[in-house]
C-alpha positions as CSV (number, residue, x, y, z in Angstrom):
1,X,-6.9,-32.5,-29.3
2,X,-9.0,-32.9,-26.5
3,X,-9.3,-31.9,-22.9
4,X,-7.0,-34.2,-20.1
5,X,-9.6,-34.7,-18.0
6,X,-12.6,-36.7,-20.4
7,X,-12.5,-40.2,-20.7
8,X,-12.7,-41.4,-24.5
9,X,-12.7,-44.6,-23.8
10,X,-16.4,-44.8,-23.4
11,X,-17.2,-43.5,-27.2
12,X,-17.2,-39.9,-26.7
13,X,-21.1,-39.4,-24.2
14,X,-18.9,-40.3,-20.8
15,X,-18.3,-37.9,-18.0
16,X,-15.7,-36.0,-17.3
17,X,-13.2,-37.4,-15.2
18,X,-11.9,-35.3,-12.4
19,X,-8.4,-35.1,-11.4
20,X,-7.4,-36.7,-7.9
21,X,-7.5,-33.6,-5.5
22,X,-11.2,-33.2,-7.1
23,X,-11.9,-36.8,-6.4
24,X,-11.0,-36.9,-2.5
25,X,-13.5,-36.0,0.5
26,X,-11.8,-35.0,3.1
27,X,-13.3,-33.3,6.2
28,X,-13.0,-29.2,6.2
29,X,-12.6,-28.2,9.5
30,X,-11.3,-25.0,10.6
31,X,-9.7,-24.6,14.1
32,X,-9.8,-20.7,15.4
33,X,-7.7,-20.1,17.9
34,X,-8.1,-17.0,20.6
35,X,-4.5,-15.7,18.9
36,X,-5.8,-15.4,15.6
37,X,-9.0,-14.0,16.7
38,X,-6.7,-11.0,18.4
39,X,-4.7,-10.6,15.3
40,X,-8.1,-10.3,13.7
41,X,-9.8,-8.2,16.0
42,X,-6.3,-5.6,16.0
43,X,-6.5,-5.7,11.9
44,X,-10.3,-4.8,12.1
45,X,-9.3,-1.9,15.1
46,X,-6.7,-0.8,12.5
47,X,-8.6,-0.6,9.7
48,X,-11.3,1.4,11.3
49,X,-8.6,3.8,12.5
50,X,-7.5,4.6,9.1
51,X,-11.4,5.2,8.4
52,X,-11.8,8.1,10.9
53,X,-8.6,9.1,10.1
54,X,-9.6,10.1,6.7
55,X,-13.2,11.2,7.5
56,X,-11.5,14.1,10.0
57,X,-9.7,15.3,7.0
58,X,-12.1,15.3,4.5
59,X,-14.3,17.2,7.5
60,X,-11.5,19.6,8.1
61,X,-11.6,21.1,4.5
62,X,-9.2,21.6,2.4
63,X,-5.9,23.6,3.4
64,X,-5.4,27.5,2.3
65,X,-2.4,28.2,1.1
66,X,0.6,29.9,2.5
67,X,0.6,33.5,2.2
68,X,4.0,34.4,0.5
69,X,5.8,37.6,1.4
70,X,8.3,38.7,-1.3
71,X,9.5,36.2,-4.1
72,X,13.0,37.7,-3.9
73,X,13.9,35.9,-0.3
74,X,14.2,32.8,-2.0
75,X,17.2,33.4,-3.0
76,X,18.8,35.8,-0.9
77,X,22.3,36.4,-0.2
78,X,23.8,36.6,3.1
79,X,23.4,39.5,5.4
80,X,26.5,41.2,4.8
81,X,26.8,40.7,1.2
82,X,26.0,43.1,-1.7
83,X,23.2,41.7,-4.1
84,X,25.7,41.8,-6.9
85,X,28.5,40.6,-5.0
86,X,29.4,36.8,-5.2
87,X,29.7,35.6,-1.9
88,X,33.4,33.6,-0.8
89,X,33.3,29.8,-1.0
90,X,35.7,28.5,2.0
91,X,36.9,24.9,1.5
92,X,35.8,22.2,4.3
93,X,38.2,20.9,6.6
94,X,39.4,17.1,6.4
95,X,37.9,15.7,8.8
């Protein structure tokens, strides 16, 4: 089975034939416009923001961590409340 695009009707040696959209010239002409140029020129500004953005942080160093005071206020109970008394669970209001 051979490939869509050769001709075999010239024995086999012929070029390839192209398919249409190959086959057309047509002129290539771009138009810029001062609108896209901003849009452009904003995505560049942008870009270079999010540059020096992450060069100050990699400058600043990494962060230290948190000094932590006691692991037991994590979970603290209220003020007033033993620590092996369960504290009361009031009911919400319908609202």
């Amino acid at each position: 089975m051979g490939s869509p695009y050769v001709s075999s009707s010239r024995g086999g040696g012929g070029r390839p034939k192209l398919p249409a959209f190959c086959r057309t010239r047509r002129p290539t002409t771009v138009a810029v416009t001062p609108s896209s140029l901003v849009g452009l020129r904003g995505l560049v500004l942008l870009g270079l923001l999010f540059q020096l953005s992450t060069l100050l942080l990699v400058l600043a160093g990494p962060v230290p961590p948190r000094p932590v005071a006691s692991t037991n206020t994590v979970f603290r109970s209220d003020a007033g409340a033993d620590a092996g008394e369960v504290p009361t669970v009031t009911a919400l209001s319908d609202r």
